[in-house]
ROFI-816786 format. One record per residue: x, y, z of N, C-alpha, C, O in turn; residue in one letter. Coordinates in steps of 0.05 Angstrom, whole numbers. Atoms other than C-alpha are relative to their C-alpha. Layout:
ROFI-816786
+--------+---------+--------+---------+----------+--------+--------+---------+--------+--------+---------+--------+------+
! n_east ! n_north !   n_up ! ca_east ! ca_north !  ca_up ! c_east ! c_north !   c_up ! o_east ! o_north !   o_up ! type !
+--------+---------+--------+---------+----------+--------+--------+---------+--------+--------+---------+--------+------+
!      X !       Y !      Z !       X !        Y !      Z !      X !       Y !      Z !      X !       Y !      Z !    A !
...
+--------+---------+--------+---------+----------+--------+--------+---------+--------+--------+---------+--------+------+
This chain:
ROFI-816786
+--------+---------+--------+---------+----------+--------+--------+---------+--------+--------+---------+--------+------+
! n_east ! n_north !   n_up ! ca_east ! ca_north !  ca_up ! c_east ! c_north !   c_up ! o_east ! o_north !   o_up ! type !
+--------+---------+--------+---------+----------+--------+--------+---------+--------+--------+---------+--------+------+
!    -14 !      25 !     -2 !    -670 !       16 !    197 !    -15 !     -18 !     20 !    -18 !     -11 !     43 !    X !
!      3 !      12 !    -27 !    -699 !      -45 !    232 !     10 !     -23 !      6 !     23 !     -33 !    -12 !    X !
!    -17 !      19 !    -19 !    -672 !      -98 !    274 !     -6 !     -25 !    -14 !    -26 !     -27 !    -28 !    X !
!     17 !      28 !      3 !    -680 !     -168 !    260 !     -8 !      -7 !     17 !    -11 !       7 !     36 !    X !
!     12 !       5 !    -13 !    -707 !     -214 !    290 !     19 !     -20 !     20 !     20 !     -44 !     18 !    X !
!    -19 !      12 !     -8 !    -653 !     -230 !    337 !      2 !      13 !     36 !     18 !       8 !     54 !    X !
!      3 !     -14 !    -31 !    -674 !     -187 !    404 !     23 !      20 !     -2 !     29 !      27 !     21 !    X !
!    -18 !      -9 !     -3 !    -612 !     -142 !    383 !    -11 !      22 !    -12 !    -21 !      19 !    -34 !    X !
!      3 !     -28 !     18 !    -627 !      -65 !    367 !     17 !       9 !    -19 !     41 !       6 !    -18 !    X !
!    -20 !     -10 !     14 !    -608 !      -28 !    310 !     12 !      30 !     15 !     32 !      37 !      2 !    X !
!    -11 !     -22 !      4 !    -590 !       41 !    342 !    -10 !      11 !     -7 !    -32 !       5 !    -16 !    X !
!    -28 !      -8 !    -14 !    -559 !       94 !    349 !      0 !      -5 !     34 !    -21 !      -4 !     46 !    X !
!     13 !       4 !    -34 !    -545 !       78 !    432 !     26 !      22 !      8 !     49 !      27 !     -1 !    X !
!     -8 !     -26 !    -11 !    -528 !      133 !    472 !     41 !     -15 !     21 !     49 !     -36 !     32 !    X !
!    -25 !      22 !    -18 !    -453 !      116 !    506 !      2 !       8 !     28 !     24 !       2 !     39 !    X !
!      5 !      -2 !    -25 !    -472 !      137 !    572 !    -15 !     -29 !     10 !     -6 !     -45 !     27 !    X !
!     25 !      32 !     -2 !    -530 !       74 !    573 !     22 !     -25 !    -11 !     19 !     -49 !     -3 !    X !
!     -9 !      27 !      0 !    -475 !       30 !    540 !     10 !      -7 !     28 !     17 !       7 !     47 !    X !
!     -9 !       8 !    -30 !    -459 !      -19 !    596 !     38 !       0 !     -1 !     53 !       8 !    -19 !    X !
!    -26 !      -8 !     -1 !    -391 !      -20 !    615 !     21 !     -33 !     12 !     45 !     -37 !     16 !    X !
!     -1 !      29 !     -6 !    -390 !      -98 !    637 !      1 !     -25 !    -20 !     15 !     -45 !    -22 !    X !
!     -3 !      26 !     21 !    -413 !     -136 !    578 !     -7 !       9 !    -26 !    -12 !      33 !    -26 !    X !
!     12 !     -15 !     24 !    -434 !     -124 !    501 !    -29 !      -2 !     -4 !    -44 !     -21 !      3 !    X !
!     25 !     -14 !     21 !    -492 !      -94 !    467 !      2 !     -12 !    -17 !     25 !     -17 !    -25 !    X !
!     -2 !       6 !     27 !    -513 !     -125 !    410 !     -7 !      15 !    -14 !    -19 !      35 !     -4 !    X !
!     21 !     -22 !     18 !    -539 !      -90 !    353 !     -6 !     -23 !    -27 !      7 !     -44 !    -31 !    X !
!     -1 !      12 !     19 !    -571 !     -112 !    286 !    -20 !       4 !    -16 !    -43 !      -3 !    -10 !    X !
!      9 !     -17 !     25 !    -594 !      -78 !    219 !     -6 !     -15 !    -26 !      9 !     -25 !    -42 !    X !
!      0 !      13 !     31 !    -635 !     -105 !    164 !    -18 !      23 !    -19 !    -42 !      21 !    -24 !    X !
!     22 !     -16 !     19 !    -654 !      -41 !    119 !    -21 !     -10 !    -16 !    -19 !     -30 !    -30 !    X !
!     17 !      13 !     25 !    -718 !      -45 !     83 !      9 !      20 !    -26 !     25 !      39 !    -27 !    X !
!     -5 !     -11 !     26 !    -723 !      -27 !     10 !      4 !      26 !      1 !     26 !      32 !     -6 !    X !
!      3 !     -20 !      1 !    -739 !       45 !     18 !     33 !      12 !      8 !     46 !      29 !     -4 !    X !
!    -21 !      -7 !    -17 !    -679 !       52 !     65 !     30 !      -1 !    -20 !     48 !      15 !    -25 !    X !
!    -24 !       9 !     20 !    -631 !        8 !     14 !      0 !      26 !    -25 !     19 !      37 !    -36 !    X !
!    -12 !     -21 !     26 !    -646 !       57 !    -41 !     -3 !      26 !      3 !     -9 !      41 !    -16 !    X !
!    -12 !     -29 !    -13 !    -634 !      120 !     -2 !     33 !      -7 !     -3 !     53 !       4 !    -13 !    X !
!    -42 !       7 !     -4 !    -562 !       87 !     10 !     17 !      -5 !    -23 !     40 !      -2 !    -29 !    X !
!    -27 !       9 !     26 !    -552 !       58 !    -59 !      3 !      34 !    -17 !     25 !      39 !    -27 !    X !
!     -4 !     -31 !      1 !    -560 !      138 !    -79 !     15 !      10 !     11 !     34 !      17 !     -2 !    X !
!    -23 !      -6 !    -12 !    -523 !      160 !    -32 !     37 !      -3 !     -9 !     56 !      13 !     -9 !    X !
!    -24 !      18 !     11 !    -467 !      115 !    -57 !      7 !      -6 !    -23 !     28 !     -15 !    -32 !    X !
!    -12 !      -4 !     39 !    -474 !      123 !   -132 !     -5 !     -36 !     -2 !     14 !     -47 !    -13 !    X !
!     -6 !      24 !     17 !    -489 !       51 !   -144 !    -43 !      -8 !     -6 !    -61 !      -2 !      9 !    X !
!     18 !       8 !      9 !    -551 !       23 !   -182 !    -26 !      -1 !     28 !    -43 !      17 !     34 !    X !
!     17 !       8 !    -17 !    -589 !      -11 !   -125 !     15 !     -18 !     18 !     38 !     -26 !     12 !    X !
!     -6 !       8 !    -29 !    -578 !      -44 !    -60 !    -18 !     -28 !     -1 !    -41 !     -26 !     -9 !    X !
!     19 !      29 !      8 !    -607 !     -120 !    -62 !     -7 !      -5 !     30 !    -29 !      -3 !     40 !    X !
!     -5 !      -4 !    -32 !    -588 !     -129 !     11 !      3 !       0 !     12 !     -3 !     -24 !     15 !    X !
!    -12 !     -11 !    -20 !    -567 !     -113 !     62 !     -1 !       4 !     35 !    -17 !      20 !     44 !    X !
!     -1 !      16 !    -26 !    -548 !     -141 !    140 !     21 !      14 !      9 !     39 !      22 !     -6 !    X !
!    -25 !     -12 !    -15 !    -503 !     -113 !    194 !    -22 !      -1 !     17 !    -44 !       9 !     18 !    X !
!      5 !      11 !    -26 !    -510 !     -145 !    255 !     36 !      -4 !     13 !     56 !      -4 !     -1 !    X !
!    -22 !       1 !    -10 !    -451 !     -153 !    311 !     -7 !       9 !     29 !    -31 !       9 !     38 !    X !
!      6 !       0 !    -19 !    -435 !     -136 !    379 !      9 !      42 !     13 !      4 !      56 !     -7 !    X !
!    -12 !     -19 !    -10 !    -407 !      -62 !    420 !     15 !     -14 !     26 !      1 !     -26 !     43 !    X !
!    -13 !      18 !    -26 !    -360 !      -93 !    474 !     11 !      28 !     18 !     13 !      47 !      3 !    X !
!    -10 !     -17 !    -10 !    -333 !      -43 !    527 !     37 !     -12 !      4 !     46 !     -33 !     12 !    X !
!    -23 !      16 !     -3 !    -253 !      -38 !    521 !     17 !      29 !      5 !     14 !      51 !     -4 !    X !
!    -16 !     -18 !    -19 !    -201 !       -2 !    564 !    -14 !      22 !     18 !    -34 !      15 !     30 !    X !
!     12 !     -18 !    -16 !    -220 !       56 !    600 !    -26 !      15 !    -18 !    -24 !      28 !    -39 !    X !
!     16 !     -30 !     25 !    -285 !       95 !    574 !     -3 !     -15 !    -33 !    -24 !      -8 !    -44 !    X !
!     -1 !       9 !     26 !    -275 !       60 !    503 !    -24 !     -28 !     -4 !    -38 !     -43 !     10 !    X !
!     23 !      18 !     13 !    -319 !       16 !    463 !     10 !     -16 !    -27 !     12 !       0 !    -45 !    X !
!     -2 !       7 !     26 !    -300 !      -28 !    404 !    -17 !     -25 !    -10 !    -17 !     -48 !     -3 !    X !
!     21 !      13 !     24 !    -354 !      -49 !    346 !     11 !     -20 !    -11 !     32 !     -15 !    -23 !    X !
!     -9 !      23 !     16 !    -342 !     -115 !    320 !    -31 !      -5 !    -18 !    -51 !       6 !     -9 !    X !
!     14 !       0 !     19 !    -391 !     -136 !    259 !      2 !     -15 !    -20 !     22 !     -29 !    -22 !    X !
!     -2 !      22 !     22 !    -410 !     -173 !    197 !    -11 !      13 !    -19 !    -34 !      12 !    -11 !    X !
!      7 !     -15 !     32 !    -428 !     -137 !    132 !    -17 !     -19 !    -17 !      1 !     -31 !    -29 !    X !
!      8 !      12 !     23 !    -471 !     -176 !     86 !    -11 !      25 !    -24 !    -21 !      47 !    -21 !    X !
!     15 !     -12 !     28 !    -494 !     -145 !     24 !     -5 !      -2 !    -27 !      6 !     -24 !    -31 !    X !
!      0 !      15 !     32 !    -508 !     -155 !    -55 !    -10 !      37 !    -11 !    -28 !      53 !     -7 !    X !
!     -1 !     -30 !     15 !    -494 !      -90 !    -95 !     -1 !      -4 !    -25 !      8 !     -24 !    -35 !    X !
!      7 !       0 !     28 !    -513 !      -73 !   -165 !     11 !      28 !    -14 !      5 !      51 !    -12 !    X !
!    -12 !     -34 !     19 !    -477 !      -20 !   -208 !      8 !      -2 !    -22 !      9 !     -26 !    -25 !    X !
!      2 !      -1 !     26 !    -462 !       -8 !   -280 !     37 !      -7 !     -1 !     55 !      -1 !     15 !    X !
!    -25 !       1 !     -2 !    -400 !      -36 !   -312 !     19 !      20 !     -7 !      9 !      39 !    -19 !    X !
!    -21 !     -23 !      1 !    -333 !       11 !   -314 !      1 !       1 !    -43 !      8 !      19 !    -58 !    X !
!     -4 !       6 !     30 !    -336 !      -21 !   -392 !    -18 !       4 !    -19 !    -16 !      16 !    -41 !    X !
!     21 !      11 !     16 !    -397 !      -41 !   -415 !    -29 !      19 !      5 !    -46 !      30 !    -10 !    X !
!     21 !     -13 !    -16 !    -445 !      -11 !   -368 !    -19 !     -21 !     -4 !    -39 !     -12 !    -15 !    X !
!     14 !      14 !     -7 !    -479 !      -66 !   -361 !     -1 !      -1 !     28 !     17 !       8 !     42 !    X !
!      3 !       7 !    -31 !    -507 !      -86 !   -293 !     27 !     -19 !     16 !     36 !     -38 !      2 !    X !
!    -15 !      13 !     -7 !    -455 !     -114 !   -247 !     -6 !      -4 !     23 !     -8 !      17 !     35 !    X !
!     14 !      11 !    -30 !    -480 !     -156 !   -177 !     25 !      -7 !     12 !     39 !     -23 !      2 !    X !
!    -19 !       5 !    -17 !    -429 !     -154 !   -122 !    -15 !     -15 !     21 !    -40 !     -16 !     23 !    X !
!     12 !      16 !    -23 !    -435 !     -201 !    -60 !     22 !      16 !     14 !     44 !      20 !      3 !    X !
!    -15 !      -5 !    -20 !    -403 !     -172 !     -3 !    -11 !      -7 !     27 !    -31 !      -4 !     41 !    X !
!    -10 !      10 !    -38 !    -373 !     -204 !     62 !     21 !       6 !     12 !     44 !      -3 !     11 !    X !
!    -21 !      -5 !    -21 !    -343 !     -172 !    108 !      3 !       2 !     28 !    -19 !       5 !     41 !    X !
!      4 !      -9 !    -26 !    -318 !     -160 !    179 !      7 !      31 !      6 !     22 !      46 !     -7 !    X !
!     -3 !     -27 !      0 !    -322 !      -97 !    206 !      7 !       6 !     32 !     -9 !      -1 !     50 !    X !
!     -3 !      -7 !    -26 !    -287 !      -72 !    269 !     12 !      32 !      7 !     32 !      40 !     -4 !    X !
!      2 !     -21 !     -2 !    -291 !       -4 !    296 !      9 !      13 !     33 !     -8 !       8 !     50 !    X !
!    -12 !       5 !    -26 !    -250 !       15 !    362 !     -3 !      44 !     11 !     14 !      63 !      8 !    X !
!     10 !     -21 !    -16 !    -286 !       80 !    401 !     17 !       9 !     25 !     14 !      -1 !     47 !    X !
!    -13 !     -18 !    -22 !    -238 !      125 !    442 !      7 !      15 !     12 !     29 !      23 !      5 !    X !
!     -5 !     -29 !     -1 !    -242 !      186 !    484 !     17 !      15 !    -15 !     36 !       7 !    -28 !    X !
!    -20 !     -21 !     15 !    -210 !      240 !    456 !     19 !      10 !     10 !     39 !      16 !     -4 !    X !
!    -21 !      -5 !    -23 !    -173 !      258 !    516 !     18 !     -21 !     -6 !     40 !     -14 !    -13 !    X !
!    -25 !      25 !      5 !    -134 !      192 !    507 !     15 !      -1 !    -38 !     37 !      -7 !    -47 !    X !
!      0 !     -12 !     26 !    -131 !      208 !    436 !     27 !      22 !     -3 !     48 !      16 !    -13 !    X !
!    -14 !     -22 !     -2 !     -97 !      274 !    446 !     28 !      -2 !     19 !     47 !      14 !     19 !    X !
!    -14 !       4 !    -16 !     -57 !      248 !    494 !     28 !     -18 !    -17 !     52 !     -13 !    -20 !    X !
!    -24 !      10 !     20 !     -20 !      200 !    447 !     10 !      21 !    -25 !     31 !      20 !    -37 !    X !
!     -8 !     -16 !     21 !     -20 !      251 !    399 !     24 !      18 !      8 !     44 !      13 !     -7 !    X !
!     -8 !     -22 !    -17 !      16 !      308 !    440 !     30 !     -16 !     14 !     52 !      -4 !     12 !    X !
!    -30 !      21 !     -5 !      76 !      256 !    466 !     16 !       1 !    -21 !     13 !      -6 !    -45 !    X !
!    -29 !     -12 !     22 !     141 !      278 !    436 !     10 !     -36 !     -2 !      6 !     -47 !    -24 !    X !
!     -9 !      26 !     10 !     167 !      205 !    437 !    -17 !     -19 !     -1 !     -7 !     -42 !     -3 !    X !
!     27 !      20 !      8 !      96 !      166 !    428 !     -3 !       2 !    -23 !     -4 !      26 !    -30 !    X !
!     20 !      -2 !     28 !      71 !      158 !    363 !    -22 !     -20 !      4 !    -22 !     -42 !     15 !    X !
!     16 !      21 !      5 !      10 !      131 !    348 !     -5 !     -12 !    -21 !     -5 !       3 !    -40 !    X !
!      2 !      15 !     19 !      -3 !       77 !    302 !    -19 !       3 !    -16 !    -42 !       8 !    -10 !    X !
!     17 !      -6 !     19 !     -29 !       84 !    243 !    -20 !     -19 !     -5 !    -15 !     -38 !    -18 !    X !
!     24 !      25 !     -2 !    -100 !       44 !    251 !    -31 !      29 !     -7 !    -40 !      49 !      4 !    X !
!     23 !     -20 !      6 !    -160 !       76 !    215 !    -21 !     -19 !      6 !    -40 !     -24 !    -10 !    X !
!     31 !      20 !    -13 !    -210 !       26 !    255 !      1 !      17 !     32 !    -15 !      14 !     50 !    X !
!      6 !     -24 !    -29 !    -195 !       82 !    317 !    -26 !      20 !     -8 !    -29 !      25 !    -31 !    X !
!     15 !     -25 !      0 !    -249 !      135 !    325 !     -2 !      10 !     15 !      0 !      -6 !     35 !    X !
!      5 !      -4 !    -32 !    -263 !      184 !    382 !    -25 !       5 !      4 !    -39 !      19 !    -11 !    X !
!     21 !       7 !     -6 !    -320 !      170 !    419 !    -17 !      15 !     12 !    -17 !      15 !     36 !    X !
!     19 !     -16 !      1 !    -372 !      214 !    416 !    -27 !       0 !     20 !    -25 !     -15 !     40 !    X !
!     15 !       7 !    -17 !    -436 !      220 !    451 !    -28 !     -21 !      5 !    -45 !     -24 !     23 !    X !
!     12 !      28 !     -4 !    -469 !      157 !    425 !     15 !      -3 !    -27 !     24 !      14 !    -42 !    X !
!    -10 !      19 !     23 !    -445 !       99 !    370 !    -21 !       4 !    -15 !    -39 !      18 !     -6 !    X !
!     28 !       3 !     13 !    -495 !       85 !    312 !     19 !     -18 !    -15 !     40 !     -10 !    -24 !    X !
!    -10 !      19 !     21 !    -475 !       23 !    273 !    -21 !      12 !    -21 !    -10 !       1 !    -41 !    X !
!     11 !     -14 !     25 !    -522 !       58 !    219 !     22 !       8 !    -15 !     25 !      -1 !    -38 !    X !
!    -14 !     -20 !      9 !    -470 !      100 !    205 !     28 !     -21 !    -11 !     37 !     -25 !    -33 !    X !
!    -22 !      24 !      4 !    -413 !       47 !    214 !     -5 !     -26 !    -24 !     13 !     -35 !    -38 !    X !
!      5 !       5 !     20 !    -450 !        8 !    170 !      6 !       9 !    -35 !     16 !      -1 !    -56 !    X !
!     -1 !     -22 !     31 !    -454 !       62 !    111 !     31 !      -1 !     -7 !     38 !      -9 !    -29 !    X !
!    -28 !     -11 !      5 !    -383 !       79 !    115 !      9 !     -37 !    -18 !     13 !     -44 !    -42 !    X !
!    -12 !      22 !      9 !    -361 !       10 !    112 !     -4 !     -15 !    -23 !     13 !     -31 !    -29 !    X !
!     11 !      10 !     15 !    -398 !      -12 !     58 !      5 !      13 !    -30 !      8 !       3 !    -52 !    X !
!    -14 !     -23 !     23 !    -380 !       47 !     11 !     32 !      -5 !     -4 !     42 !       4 !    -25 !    X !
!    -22 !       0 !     -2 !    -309 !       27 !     29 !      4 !     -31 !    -15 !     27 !     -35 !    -23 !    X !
!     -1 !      25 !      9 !    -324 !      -49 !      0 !     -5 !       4 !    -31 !      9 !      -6 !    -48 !    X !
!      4 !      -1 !     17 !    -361 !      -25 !    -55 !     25 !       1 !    -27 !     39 !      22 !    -29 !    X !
!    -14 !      -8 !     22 !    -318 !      -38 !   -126 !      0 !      29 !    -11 !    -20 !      42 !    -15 !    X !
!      5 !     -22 !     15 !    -293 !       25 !   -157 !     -7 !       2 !    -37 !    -21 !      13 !    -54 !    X !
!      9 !       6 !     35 !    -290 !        2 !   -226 !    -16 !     -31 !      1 !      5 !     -46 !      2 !    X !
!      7 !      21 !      8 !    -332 !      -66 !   -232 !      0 !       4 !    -37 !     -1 !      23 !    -53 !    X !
!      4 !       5 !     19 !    -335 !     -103 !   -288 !    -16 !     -27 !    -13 !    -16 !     -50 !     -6 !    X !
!     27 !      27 !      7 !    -386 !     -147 !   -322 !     29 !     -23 !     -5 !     53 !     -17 !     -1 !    X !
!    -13 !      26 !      1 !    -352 !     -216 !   -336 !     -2 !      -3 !    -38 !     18 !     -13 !    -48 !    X !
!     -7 !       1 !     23 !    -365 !     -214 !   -411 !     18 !      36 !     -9 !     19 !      45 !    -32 !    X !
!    -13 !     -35 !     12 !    -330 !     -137 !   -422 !     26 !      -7 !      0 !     40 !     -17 !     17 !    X !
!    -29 !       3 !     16 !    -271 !     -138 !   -466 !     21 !       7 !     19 !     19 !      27 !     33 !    X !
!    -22 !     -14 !    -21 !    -205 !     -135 !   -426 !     16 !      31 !    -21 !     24 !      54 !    -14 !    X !
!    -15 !     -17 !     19 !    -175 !      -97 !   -483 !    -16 !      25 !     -7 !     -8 !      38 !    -25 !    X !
!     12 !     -19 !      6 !    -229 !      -45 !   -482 !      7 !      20 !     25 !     13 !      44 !     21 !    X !
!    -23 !     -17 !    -16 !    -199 !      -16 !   -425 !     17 !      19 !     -6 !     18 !      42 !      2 !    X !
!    -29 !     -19 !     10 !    -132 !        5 !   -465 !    -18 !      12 !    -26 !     -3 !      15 !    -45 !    X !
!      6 !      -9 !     24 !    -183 !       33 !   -521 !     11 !      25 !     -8 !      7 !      40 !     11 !    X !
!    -14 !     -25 !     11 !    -147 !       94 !   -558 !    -21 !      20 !     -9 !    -39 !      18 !    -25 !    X !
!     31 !     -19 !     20 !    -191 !      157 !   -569 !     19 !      24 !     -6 !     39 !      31 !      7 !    X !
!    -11 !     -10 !     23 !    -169 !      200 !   -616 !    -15 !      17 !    -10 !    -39 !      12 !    -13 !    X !
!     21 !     -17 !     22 !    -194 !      260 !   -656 !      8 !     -13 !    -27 !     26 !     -28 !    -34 !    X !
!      9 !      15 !     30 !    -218 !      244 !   -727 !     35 !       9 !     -9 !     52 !      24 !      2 !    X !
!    -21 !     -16 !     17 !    -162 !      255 !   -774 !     29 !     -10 !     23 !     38 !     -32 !     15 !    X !
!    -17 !       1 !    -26 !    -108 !      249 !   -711 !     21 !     -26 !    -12 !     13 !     -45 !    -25 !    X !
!    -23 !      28 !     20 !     -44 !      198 !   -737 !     -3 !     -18 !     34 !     -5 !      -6 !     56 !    X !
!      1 !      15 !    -23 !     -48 !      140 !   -684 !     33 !      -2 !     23 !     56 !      -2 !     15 !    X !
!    -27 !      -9 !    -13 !       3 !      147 !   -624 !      8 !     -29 !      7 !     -8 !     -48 !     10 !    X !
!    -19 !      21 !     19 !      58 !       96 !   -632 !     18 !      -9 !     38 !     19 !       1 !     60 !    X !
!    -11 !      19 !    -27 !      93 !       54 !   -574 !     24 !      31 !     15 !     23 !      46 !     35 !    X !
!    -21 !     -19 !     -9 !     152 !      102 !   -569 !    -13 !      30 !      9 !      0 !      48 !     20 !    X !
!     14 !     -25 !     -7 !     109 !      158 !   -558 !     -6 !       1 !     25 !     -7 !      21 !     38 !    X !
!      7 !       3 !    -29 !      91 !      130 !   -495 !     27 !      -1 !     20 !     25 !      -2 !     45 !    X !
!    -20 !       2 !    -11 !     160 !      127 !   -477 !     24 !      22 !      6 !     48 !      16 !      1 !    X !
!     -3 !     -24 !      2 !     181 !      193 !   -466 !     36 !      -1 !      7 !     46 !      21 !      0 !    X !
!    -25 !      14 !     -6 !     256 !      165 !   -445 !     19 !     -14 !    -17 !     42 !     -19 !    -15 !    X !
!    -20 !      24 !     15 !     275 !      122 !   -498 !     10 !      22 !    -22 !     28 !      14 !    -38 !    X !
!    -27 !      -9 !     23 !     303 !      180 !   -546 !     17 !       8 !     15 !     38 !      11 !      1 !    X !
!    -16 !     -12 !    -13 !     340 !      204 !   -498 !     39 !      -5 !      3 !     56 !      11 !      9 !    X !
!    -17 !      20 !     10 !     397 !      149 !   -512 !     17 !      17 !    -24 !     40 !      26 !    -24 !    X !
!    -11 !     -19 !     23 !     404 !      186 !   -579 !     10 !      31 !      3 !     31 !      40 !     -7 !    X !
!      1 !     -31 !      2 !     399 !      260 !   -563 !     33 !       0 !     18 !     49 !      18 !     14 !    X !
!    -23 !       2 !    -19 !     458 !      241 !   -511 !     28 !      -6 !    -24 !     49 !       6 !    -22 !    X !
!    -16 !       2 !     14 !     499 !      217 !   -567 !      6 !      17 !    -25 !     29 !      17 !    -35 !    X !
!      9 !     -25 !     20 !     483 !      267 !   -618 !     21 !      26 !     20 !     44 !      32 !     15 !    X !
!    -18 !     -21 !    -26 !     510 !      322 !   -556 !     23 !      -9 !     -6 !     36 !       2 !    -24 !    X !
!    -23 !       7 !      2 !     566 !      285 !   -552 !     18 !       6 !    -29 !     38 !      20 !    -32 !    X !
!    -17 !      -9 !     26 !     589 !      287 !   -622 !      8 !      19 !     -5 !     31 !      26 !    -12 !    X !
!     -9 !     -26 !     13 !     579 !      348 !   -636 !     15 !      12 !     25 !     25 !      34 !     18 !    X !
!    -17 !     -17 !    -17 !     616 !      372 !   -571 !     31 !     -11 !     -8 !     49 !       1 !      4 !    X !
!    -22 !      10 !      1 !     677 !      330 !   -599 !     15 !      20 !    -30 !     38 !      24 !    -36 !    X !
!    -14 !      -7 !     25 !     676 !      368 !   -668 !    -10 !      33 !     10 !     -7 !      51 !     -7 !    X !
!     -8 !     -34 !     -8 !     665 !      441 !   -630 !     21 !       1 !     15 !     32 !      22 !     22 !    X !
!    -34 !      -7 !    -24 !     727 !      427 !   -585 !     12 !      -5 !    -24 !     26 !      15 !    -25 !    X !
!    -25 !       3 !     18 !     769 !      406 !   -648 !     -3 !      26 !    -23 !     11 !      23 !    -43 !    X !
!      3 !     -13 !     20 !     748 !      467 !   -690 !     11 !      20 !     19 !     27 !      35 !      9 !    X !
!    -13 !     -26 !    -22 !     768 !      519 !   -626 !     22 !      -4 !     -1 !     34 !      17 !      2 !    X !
!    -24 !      -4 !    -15 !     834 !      495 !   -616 !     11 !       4 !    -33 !     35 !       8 !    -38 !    X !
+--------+---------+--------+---------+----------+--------+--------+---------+--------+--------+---------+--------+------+
């Protein structure tokens, strides 16, 4: 990964050397080789490209939280068509580094809970926006894209063995005889009580 051209490193920085006063910058412009290690990684076509730049700020005791900017342009086959499909992605990305001891500490408190925030992590013995990058980016990526001309109705397409009778609205409705079978019961429980007595 290398830096741009912005005096800001890409990483990884050790969290002993982060300062504890002001932020670190960081800032990542993979070259090609790099992009199509990742778009592999990630199951998608190709990687066009790809920026993550931002800051590491020091926050509370010991803690660190990643703030960031995602650019990217992703390429992957459609969910329909399989045709090529070009994503633009912009995003922010913020990532909030904190011992584990404080961690554990909220955890372990009978009347604390901690909040459910998946931008916490515990902070290890250096950051790498590499990594924070990757993640985040896999997490933007579309799961199903779809080209812009692919049929919406190819979606609900019916597959079927040859020969197979086509399955019918009510079939999908596994509830709606149920109406009947209830009244059906009924009847016949009216003409087995009048035949006992």
């Amino acid at each position: 990964m290398s830096p741009t051209d912005t005096g800001a490193s890409a990483g990884p920085f050790r969290t002993a050397d982060l300062s504890q006063t002001k932020a670190t910058r960081f800032a990542l412009s993979p070259d090609a080789s790099a992009r199509t290690a990742l778009a592999e990684e990630l199951g998608v076509s190709s990687i066009r490209k790809l920026v993550f730049d931002g800051e590491i700020r020091p926050a509370g005791k010991n803690g660190f939280t990643l703030e960031g900017t995602l650019g990217a342009t992703v390429v992957q086959p459609c969910a329909v068509t399989l045709a090529p499909v070009t994503t633009r992605i912009d995003s922010k990305v913020v990532r909030r580094f904190r011992p584990e001891e404080r961690l554990e500490s909220f955890e372990a408190g009978s009347e604390v809970e901690m909040p459910e925030d998946d931008t916490v992590e515990p902070l290890g013995a250096s950051i790498d926006p590499a990594a924070v990058m990757a993640e985040a980016l896999s997490l933007e990526i579309p799961d199903y894209p779809r080209a812009e001309d692919a049929d919406e109705g190819d979606g609900d397409a019916e597959t079927r063995p040859a020969g197979a009778e086509p399955i019918r609205d009510d079939d999908l409705k596994p509830f709606a005889g149920l109406a009947g079978l209830r009244d059906k019961l009924a009847g016949g429980g009216e003409d087995s009580g009048s035949g006992s007595a």
